[in-house]
Each structure stands twice: as C-alpha cells, then as structure tokens.
N, CA, C, O and CB atoms as a CASP TS submission, in Angstrom:
PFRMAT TS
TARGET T0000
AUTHOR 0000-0000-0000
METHOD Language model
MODEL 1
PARENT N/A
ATOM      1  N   UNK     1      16.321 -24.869 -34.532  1.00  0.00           N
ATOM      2  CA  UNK     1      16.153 -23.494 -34.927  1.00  0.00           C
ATOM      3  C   UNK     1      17.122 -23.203 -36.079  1.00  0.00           C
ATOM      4  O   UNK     1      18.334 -23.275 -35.878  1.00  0.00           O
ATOM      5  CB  UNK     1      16.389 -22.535 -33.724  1.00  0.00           C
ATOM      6  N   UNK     2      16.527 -22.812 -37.516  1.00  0.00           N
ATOM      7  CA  UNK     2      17.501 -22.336 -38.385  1.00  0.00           C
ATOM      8  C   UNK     2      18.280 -21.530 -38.229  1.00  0.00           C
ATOM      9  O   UNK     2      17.904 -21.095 -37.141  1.00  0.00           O
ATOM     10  CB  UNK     2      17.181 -22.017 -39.205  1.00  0.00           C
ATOM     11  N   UNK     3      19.658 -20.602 -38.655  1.00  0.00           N
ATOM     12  CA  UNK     3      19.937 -19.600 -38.610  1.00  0.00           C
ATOM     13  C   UNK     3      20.722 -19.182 -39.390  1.00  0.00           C
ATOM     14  O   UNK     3      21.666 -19.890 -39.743  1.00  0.00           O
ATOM     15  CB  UNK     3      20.137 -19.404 -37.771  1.00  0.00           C
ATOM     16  N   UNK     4      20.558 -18.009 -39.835  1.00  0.00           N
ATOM     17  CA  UNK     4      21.330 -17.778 -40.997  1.00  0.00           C
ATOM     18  C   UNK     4      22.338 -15.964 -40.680  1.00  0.00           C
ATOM     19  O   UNK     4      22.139 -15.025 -39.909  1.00  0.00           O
ATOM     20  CB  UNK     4      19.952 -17.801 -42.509  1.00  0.00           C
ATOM     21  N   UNK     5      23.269 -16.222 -41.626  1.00  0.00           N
ATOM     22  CA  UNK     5      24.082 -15.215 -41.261  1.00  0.00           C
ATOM     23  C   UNK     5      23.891 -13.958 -42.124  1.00  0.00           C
ATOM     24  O   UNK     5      24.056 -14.067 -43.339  1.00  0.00           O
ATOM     25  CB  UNK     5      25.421 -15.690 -41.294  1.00  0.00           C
ATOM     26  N   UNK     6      23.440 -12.355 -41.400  1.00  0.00           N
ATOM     27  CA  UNK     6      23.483 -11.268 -42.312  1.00  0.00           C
ATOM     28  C   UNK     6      24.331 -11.186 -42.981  1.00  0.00           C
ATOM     29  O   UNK     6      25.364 -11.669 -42.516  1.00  0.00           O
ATOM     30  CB  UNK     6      23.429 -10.262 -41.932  1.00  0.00           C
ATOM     31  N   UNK     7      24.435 -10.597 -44.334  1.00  0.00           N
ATOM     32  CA  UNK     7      24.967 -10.116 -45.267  1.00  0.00           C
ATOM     33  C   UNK     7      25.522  -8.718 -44.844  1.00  0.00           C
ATOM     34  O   UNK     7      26.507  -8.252 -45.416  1.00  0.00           O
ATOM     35  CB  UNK     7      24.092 -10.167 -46.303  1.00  0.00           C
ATOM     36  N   UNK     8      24.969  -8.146 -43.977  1.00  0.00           N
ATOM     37  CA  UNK     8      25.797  -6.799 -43.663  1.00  0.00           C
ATOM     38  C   UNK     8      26.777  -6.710 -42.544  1.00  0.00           C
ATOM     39  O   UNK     8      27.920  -6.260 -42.613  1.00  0.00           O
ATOM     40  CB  UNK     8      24.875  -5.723 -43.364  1.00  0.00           C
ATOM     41  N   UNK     9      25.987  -7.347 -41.192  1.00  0.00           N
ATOM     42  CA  UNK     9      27.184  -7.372 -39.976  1.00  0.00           C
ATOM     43  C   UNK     9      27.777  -8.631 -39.965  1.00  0.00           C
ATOM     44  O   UNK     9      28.868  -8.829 -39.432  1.00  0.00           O
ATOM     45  CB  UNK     9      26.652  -7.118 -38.422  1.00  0.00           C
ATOM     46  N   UNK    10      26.969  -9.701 -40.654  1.00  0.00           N
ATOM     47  CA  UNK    10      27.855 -11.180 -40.314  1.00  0.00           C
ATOM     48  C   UNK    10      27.534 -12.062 -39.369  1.00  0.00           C
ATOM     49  O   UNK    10      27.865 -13.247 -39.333  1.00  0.00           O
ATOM     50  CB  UNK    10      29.171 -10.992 -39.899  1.00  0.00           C
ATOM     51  N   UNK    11      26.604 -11.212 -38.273  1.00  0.00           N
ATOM     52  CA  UNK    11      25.922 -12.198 -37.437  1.00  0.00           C
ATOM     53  C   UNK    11      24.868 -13.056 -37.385  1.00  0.00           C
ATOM     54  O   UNK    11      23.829 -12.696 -37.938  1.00  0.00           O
ATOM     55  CB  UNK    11      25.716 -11.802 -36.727  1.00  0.00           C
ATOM     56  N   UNK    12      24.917 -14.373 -36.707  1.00  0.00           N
ATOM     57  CA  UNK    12      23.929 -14.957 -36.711  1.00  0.00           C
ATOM     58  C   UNK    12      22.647 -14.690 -36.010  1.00  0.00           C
ATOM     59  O   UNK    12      22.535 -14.258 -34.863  1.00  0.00           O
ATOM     60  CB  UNK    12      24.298 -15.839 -36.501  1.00  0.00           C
ATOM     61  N   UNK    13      21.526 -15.053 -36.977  1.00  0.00           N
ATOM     62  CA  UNK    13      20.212 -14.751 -36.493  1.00  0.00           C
ATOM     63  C   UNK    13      19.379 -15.966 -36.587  1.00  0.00           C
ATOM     64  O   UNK    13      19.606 -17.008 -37.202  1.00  0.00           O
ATOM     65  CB  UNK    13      19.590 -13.616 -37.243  1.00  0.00           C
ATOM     66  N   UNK    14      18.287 -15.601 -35.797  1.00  0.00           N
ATOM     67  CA  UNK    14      16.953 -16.812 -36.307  1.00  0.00           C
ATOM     68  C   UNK    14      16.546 -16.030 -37.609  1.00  0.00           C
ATOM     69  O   UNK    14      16.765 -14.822 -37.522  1.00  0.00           O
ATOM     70  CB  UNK    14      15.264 -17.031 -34.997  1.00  0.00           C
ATOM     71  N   UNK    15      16.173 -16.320 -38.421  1.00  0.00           N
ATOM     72  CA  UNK    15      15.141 -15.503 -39.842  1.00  0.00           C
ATOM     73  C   UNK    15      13.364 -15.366 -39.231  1.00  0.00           C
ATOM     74  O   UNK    15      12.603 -14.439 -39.505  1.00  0.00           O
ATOM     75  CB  UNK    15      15.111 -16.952 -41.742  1.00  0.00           C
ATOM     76  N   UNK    16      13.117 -16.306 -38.555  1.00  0.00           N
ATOM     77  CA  UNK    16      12.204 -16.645 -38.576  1.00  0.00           C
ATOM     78  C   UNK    16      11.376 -15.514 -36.955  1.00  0.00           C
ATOM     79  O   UNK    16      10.187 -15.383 -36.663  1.00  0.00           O
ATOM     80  CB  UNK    16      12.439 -18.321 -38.699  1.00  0.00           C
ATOM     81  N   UNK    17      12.505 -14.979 -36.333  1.00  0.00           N
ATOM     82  CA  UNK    17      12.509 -13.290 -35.204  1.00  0.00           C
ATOM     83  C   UNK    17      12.504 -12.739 -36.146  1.00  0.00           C
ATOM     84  O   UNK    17      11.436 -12.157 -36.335  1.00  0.00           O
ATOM     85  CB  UNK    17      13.804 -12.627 -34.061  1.00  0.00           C
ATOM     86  N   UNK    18      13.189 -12.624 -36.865  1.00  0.00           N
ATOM     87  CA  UNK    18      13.401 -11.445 -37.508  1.00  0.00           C
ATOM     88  C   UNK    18      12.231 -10.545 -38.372  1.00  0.00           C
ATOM     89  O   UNK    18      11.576 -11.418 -38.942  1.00  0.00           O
ATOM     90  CB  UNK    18      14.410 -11.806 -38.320  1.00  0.00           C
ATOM     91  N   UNK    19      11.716  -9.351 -38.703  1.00  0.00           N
ATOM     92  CA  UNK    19      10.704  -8.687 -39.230  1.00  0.00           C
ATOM     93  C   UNK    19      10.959  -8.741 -40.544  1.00  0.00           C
ATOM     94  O   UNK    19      10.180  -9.236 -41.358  1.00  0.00           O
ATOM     95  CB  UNK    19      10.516  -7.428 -38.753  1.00  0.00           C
ATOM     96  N   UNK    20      12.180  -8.180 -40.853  1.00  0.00           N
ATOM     97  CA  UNK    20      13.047  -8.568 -41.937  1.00  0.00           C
ATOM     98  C   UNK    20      13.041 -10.401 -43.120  1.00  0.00           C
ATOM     99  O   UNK    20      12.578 -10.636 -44.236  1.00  0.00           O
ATOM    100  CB  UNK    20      14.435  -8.399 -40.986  1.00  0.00           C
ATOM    101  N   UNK    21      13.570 -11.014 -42.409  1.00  0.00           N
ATOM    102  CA  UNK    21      13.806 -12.559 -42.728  1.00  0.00           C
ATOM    103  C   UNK    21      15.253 -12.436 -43.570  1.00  0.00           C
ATOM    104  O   UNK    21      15.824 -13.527 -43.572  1.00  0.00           O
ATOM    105  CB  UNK    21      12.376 -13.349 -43.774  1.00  0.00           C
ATOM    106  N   UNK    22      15.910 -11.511 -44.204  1.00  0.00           N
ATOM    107  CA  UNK    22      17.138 -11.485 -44.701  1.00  0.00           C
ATOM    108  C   UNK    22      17.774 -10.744 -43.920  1.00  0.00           C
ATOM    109  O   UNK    22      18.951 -11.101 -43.857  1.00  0.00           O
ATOM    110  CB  UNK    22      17.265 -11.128 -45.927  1.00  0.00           C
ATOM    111  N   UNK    23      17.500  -9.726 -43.187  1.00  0.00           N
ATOM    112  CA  UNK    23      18.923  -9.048 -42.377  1.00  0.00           C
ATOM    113  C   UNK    23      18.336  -9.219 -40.857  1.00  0.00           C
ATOM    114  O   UNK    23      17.207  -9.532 -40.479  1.00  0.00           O
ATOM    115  CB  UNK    23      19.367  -7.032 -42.828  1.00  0.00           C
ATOM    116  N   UNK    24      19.525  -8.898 -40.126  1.00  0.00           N
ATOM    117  CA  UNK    24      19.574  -9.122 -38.796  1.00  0.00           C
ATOM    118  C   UNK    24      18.362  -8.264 -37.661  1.00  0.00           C
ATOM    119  O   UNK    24      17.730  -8.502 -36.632  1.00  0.00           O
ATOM    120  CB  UNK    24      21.071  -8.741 -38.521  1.00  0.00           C
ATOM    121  N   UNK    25      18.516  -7.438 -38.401  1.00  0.00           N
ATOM    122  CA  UNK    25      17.705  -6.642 -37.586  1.00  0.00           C
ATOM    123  C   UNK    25      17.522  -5.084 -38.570  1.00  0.00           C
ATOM    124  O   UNK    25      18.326  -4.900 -39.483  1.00  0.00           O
ATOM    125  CB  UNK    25      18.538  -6.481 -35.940  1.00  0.00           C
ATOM    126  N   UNK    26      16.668  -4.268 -38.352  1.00  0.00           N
ATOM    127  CA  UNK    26      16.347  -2.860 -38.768  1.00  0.00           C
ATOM    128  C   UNK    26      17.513  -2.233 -39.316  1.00  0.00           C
ATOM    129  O   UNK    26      17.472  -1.708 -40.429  1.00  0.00           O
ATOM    130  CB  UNK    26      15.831  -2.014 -37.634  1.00  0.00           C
ATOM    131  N   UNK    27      18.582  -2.250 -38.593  1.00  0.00           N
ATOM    132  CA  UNK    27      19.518  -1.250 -38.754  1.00  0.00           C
ATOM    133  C   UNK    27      20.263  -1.693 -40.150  1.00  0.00           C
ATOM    134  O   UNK    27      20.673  -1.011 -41.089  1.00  0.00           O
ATOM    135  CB  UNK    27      20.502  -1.133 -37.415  1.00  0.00           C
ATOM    136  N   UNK    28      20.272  -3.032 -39.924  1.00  0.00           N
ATOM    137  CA  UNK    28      21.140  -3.744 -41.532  1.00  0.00           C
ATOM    138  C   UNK    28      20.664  -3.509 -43.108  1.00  0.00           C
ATOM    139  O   UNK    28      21.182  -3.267 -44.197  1.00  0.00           O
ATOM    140  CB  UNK    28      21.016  -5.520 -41.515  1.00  0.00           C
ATOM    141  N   UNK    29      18.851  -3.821 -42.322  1.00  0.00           N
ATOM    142  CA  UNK    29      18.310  -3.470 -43.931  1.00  0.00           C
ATOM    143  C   UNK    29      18.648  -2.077 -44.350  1.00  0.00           C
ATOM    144  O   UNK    29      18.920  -1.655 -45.474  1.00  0.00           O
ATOM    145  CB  UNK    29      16.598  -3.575 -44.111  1.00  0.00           C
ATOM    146  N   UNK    30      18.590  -1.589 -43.453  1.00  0.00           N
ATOM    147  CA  UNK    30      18.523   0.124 -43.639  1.00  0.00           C
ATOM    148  C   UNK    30      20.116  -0.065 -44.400  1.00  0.00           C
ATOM    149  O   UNK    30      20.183  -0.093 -45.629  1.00  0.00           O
ATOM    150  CB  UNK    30      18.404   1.400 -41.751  1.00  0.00           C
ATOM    151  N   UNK    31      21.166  -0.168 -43.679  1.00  0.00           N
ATOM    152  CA  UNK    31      22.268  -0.131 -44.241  1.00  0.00           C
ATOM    153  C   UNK    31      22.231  -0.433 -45.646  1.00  0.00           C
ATOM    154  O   UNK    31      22.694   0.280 -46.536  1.00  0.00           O
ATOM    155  CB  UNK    31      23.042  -0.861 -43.607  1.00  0.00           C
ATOM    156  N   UNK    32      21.577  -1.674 -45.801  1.00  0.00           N
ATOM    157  CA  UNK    32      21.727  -2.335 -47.387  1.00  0.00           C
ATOM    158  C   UNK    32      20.859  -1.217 -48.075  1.00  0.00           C
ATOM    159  O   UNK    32      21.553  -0.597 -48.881  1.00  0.00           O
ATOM    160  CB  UNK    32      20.983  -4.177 -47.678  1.00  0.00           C
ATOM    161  N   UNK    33      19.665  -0.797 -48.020  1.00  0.00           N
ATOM    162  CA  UNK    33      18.812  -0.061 -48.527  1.00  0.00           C
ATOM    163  C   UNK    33      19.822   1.255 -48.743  1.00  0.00           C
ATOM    164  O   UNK    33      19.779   1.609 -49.921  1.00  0.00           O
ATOM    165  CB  UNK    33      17.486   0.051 -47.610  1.00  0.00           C
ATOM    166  N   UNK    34      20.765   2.119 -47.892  1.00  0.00           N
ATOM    167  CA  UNK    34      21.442   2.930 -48.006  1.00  0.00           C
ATOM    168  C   UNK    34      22.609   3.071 -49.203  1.00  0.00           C
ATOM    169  O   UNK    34      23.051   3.973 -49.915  1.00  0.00           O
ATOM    170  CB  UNK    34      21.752   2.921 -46.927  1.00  0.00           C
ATOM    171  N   UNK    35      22.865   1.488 -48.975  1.00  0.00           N
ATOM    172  CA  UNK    35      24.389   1.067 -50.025  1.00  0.00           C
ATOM    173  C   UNK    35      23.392   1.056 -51.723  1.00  0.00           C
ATOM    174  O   UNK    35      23.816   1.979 -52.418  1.00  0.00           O
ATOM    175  CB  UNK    35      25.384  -1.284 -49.448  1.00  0.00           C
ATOM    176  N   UNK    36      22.752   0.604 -52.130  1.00  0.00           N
ATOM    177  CA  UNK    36      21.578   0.588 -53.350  1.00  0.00           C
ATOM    178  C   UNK    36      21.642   1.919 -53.768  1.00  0.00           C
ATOM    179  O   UNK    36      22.258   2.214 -54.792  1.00  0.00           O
ATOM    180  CB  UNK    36      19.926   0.191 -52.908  1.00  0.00           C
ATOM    181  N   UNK    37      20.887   3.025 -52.862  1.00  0.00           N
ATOM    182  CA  UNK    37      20.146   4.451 -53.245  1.00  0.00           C
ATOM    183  C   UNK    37      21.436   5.009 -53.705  1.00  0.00           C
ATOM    184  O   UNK    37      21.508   5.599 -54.783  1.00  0.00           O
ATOM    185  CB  UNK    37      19.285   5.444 -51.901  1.00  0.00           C
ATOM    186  N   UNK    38      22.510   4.839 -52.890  1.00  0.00           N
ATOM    187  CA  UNK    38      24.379   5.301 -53.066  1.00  0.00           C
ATOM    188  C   UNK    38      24.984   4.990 -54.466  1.00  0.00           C
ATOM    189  O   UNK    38      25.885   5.556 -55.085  1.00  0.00           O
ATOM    190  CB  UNK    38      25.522   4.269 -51.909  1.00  0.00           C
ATOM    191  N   UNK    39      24.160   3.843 -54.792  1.00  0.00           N
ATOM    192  CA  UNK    39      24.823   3.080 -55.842  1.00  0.00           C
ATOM    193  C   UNK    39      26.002   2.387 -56.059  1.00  0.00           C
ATOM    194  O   UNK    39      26.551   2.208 -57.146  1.00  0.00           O
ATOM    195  CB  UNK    39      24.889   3.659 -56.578  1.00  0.00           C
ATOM    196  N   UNK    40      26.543   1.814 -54.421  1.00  0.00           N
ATOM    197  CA  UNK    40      27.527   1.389 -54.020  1.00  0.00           C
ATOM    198  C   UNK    40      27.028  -0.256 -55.115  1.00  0.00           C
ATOM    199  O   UNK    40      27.637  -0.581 -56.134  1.00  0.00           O
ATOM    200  CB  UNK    40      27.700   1.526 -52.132  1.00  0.00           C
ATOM    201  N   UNK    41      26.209  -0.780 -54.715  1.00  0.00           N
ATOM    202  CA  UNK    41      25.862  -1.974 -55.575  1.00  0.00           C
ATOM    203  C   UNK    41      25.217  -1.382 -57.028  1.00  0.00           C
ATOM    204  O   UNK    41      24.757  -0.322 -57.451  1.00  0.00           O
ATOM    205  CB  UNK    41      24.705  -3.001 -54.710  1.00  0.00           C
ATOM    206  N   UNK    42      25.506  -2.864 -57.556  1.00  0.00           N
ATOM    207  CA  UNK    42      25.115  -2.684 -59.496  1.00  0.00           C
ATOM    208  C   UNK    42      24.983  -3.623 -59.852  1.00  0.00           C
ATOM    209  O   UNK    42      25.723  -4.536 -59.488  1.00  0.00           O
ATOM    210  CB  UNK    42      26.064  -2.142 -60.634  1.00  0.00           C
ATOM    211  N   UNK    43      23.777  -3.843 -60.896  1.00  0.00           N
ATOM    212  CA  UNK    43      23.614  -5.118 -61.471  1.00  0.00           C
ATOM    213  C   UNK    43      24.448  -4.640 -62.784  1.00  0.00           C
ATOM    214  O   UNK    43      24.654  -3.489 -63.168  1.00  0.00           O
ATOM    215  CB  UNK    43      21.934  -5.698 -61.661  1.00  0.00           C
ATOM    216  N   UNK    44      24.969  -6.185 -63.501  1.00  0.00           N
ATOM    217  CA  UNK    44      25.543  -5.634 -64.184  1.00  0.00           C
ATOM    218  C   UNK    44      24.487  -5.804 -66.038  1.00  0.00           C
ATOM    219  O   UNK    44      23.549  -6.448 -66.508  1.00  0.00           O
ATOM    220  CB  UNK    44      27.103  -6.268 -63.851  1.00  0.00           C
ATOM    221  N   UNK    45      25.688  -4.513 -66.542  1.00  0.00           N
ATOM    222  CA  UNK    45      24.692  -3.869 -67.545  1.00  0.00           C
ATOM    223  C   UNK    45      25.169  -4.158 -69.153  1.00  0.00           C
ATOM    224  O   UNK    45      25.837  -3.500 -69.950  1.00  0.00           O
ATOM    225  CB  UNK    45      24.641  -2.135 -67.233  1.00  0.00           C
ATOM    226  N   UNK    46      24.327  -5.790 -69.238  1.00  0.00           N
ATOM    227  CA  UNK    46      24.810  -6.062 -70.755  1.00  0.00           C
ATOM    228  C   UNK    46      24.894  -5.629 -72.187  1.00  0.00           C
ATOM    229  O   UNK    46      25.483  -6.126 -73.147  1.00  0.00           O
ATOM    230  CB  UNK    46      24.430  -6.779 -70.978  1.00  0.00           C
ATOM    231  N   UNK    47      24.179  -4.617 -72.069  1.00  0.00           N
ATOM    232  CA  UNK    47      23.842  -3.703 -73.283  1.00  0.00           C
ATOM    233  C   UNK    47      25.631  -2.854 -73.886  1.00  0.00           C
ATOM    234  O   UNK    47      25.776  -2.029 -74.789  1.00  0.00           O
ATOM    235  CB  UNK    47      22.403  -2.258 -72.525  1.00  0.00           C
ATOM    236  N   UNK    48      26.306  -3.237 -73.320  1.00  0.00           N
ATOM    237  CA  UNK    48      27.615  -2.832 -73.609  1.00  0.00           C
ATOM    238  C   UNK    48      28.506  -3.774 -74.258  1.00  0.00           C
ATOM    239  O   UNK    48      29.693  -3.870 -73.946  1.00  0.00           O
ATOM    240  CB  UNK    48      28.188  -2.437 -72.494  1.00  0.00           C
ATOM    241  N   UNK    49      27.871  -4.567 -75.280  1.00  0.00           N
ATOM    242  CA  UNK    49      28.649  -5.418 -75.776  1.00  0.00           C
ATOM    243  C   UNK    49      28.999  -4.340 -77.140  1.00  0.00           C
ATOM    244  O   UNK    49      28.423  -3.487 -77.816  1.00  0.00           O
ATOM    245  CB  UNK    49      27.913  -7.001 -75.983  1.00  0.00           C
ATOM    246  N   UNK    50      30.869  -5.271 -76.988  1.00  0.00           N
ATOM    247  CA  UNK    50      31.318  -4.867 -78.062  1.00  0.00           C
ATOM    248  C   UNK    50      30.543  -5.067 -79.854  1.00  0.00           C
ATOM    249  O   UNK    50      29.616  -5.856 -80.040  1.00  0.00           O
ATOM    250  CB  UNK    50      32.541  -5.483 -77.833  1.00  0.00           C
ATOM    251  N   UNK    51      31.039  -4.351 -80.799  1.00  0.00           N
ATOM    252  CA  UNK    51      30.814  -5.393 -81.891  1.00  0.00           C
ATOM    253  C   UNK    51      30.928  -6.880 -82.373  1.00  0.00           C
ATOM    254  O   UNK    51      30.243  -7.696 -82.990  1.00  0.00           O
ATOM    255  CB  UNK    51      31.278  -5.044 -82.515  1.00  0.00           C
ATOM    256  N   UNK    52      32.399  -6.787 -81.643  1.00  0.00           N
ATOM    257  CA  UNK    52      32.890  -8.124 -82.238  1.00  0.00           C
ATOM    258  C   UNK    52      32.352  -9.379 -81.616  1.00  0.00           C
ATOM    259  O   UNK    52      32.352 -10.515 -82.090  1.00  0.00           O
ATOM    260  CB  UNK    52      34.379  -8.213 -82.134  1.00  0.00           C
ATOM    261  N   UNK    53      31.745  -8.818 -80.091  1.00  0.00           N
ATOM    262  CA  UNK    53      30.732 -10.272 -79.578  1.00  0.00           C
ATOM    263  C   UNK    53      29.379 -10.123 -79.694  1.00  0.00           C
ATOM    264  O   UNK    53      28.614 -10.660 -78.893  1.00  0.00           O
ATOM    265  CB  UNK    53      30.834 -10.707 -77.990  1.00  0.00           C
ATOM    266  N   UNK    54      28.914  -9.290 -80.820  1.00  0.00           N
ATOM    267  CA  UNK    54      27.263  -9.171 -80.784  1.00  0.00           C
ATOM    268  C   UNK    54      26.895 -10.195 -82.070  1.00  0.00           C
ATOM    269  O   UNK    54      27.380 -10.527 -83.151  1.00  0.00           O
ATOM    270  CB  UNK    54      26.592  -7.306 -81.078  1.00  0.00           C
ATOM    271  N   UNK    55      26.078 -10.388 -81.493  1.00  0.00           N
ATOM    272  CA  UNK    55      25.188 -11.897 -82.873  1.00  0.00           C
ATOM    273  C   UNK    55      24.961 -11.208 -83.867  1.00  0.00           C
ATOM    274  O   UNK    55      24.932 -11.894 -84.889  1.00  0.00           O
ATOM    275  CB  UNK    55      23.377 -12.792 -82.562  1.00  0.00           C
ATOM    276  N   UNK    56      24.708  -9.678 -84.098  1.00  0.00           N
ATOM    277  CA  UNK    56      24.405  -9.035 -85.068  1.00  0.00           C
ATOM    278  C   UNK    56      25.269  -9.027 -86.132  1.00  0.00           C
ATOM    279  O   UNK    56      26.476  -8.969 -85.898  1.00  0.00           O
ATOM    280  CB  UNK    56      24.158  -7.998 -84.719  1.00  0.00           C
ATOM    281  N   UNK    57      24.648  -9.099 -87.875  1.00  0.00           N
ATOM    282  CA  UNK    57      25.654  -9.079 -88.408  1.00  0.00           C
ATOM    283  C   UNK    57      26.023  -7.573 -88.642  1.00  0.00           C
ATOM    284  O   UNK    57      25.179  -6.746 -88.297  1.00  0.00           O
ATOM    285  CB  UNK    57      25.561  -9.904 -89.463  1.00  0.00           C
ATOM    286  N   UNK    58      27.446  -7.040 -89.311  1.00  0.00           N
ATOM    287  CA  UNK    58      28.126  -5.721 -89.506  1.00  0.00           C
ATOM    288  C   UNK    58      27.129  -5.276 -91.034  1.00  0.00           C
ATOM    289  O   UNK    58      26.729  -6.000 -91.945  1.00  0.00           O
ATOM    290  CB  UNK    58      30.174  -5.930 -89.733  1.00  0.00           C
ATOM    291  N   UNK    59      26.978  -3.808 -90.805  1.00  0.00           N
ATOM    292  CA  UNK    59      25.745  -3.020 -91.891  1.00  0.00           C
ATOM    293  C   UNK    59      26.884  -2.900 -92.948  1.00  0.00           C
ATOM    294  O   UNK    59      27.873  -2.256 -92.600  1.00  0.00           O
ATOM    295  CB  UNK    59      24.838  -1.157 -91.327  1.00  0.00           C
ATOM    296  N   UNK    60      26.870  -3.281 -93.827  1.00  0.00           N
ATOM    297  CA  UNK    60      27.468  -2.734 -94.858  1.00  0.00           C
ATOM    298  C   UNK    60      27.676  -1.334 -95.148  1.00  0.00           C
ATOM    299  O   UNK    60      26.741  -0.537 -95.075  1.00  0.00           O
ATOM    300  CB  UNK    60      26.947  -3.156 -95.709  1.00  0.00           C
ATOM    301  N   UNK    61      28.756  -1.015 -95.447  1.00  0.00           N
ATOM    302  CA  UNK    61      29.016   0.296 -96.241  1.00  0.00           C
ATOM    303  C   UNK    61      29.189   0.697 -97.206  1.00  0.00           C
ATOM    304  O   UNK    61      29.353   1.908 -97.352  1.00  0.00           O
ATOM    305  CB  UNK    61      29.622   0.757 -96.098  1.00  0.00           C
TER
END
C-alpha cells in the first residue's frame, strides 16, 4: 500500500482512500483551498525585473 504524507497536517495516508489523492482528507483541502483565496501562498511574479537584468536594450535619450 503506497502512502504519502499531507502537506497540511503531516499525516500519513493511502492516496488511493482518499477522494482527494493529495490531502488527507476534506478538511485539509479545504484548509489549503482557504490559505490560496487568503493569499497566504504566491507564485512568484517575474515581471519585476530590474533594468539592469532585463535582455532589453536601454531607449536612448
């Protein structure tokens, strides 16, 4: 039997009980789904490069 460990409480599960297949049970996804909408998690957002590391060349003035 595989088992793998949630990402939210830490416990081990089968994936393969589970309705889910990544969290332990109902209450975890919900948790994770909660932490997202919160904006507790973030992908991160490359569009914030400086000048000096963009491939672009500088516009003349």
């Amino acid at each position: 039997m595989p088992t793998r460990r949630c990402p939210i409480c830490r416990s081990l599960f089968d994936p393969e009980k589970s309705p889910s297949n990544l969290f332990c049970g109902e209450r975890c996804r919900l948790l994770d789904l909660g932490r997202w909408l919160d904006e507790r998690y973030g992908l991160p957002d490359e569009s914030d490069e400086s000048p000096e590391t963009s491939d672009a060349e500088p516009e003349p003035e």
